[in-house]
Structures are given as C-alpha cells and as structure tokens.
Residue, then its C-alpha position, 0 to 999 in steps of 0.5 A: x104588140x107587147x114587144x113593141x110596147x116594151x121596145x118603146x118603153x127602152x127607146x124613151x128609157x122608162x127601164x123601171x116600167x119596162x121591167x115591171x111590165x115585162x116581168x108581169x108578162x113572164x109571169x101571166x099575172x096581166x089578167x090580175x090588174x085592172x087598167x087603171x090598177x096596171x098604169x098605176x104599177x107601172x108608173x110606180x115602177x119607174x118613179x122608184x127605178x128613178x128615184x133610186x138611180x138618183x140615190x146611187x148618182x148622187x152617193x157616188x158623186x159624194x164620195x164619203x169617206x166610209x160607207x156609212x149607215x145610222x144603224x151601225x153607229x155604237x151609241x154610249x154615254x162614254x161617247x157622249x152620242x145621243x142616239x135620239x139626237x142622231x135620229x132627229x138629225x138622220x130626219x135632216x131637217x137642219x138641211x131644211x134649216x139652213x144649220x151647221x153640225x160641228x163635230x169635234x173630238x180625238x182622233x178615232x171616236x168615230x168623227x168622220x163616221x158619223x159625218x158619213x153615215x147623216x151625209x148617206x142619209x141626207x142622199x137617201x132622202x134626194x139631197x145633194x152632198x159633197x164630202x171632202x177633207x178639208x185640206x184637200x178641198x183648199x188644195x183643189x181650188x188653188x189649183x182651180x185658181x191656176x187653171x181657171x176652172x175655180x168659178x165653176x168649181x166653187x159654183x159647184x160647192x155652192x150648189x150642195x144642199x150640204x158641204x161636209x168637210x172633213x179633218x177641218x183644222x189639220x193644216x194651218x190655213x194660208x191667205x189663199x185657204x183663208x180666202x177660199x173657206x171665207x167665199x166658200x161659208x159666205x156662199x153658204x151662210x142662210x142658204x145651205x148647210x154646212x157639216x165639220x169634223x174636227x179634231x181640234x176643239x172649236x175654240x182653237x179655231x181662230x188660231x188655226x184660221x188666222x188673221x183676225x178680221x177673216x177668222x171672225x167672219x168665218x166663225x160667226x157664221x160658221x159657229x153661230x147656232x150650229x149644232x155641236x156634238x163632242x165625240x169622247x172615249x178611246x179611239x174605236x180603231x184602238x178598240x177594234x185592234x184590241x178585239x181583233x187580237x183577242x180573239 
C-alpha cells in the first residue's frame, strides 16, 4: 500500500511529499505523527520543495553577473555603503513600491556586485528578476526587431517585477536604443522597478541618451524619486590583486 502511495505521489509530482513520506518510512518514525500531525508534514514538505524549485528557476532565469549574497558585501564609510540601508532594501520593499535604485560610482567599487546580491535576495523572496548589461539588452531588441520576435521580448521585460540593467551609459545611445530604453522605463514607470549600475554620474545621463525631448522623458521617470547609492573608494579588484600578491 505504501509503494503504491508513494508511486501516486511521483505520478502527480508531489517529489517533495513523496520524499519526506519515504524518508519516515525508512526510518520507522510513522508511529511518532498523528494523522493530522503526518498530513501536516507532508504538505509542508512539498510547499518547500516547490517553493525552492521556484528560486532555482527563477535565479537561473536571472542570469546575475555574480553569484552574489548580502552577507559578503564589505560595508565601510570609505565606500560610502550603509549597511542598514542595504539591509532595508535586501527586505525589497522598493519592489513592492514600484522604486528605482540607481547605482553609480568607478569602475571596480563593487557596483554590479551589489546589484546582484539585492537582485539574488529579491528571488529568494519569489520575485521575478532580469539582469542584463545594458548595451547587450539594446543589442538583443534590435535584433529582436530584425527577426520579429521583439513584441514578445519586450513583453517578457515588461513581466519582471524587477529590471536590473547593468553598465548603463557604456555606449552611447542610437535612435533605435533610445527608442527601446524609452518603451522599455514607459512600460515600467508605476509598475515595476527598475535597478541601474553605472559608471558614469546620473547628471551625465542626458548626454549619453540624446535627443532632448527622449532623455527628458526617460530621466524623469527613471530618476524621479529613485534611490540613489554613490560607490566610492578604490577599486576592489585592485585591491584584491594587491592582497593576493602580498601573500
């Protein structure tokens, strides 16, 4: 009777019940569960087993730069990162919100780390994520536009609970990347959230997007009450180089 439980449970893909029903077999603890106490493991053992399957589909549909964690982050006042204000975002009520995080500052303070490592969080709490670089996103939709698939591409975008693009302001923006990044912040203004890392300070933005009446548009809804965090100091690959060596 057991095995044809069990046999039921993989037909109907309860893994995690069936697993924890096995295991308490193998073991002879059956007598220590009441039935209510037993349905209640059971049904406890599949909602984490699911509930774990959707964190590792959706951090692998995330594709994050690093494989990141809060805990390894290096809080100092010489990076200017507040270790509380990353532990109130790392709760990701911005996404709730419908906020932006802009984050800027030189090349190798940890930008794209950070970025990562709230992204991470933000999937272990079930929300849906994309990280991409910037240039390489742009590059995909006007390729998206050549084969026809850029409807459903930039549906796909517009699905995230959060947008993470990374190295924004690298390239120059063409008319067509203009185009793009305008639909893509307009599909998500008051909806969802967006997350930037960038080099290049936010007042040079305007530049580096073009066309006045665009750049406008897009900062106004891009940078209008997002969260801003400056990375400063040297650069941690620098520093880690200069470790490694010195031991």
């Amino acid at each position: 009777m057991n095995e044809a439980t069990l046999q039921k449970m993989k037909n109907m893909k309860f893994y995690g019940m069936m697993r924890a029903f096995s295991t308490t077999l193998e073991s002879g603890q059956t007598s220590r569960y009441t039935p209510d106490e037993m349905v209640g493991f059971l049904v406890e053992s599949e909602w984490d087993e699911r509930h774990n399957r959707k964190i590792d589909r959706g951090l692998k549909n995330a594709k994050f730069r690093y494989k990141a964690n809060i805990e390894d982050l290096i809080f100092d006042q010489k990076r200017n990162l507040d270790k509380n204000e990353v532990h109130r975002l790392a709760d990701c009520t911005f996404i709730g919100k419908k906020q932006n995080i802009i984050i800027t500052g030189s090349t190798g303070v940890g930008k794209s780390y950070l970025a990562s490592a709230l992204g991470y969080q933000a999937c272990i709490n079930g929300y849906k994520i994309i990280y991409s670089n910037t240039s390489k996103l742009i590059s995909k939709l006007k390729m998206a536009k050549a084969d026809g698939s850029y409807i459903r591409e930039m549906l796909r975008i517009e699905k995230q609970d959060l947008l993470i693009l990374d190295d924004f302001g690298l390239q120059p923006f063409d008319a067509q990347g203009r185009a793009s990044l305008m639909e893509i912040v307009e599909d998500r203004h008051g909806k969802s959230s967006l997350m930037i890392t960038s080099q290049v300070p936010v007042k040079q933005w305007f530049d580096l997007i073009g066309e006045k009446t665009i750049a406008d548009a897009i900062l106004d809804r891009i940078v209008h009450d997002s969260i801003r965090i400056e990375l400063k100091g040297e650069s941690l690959r620098k520093r880690k180089s200069r470790n490694s060596r010195n031991e």
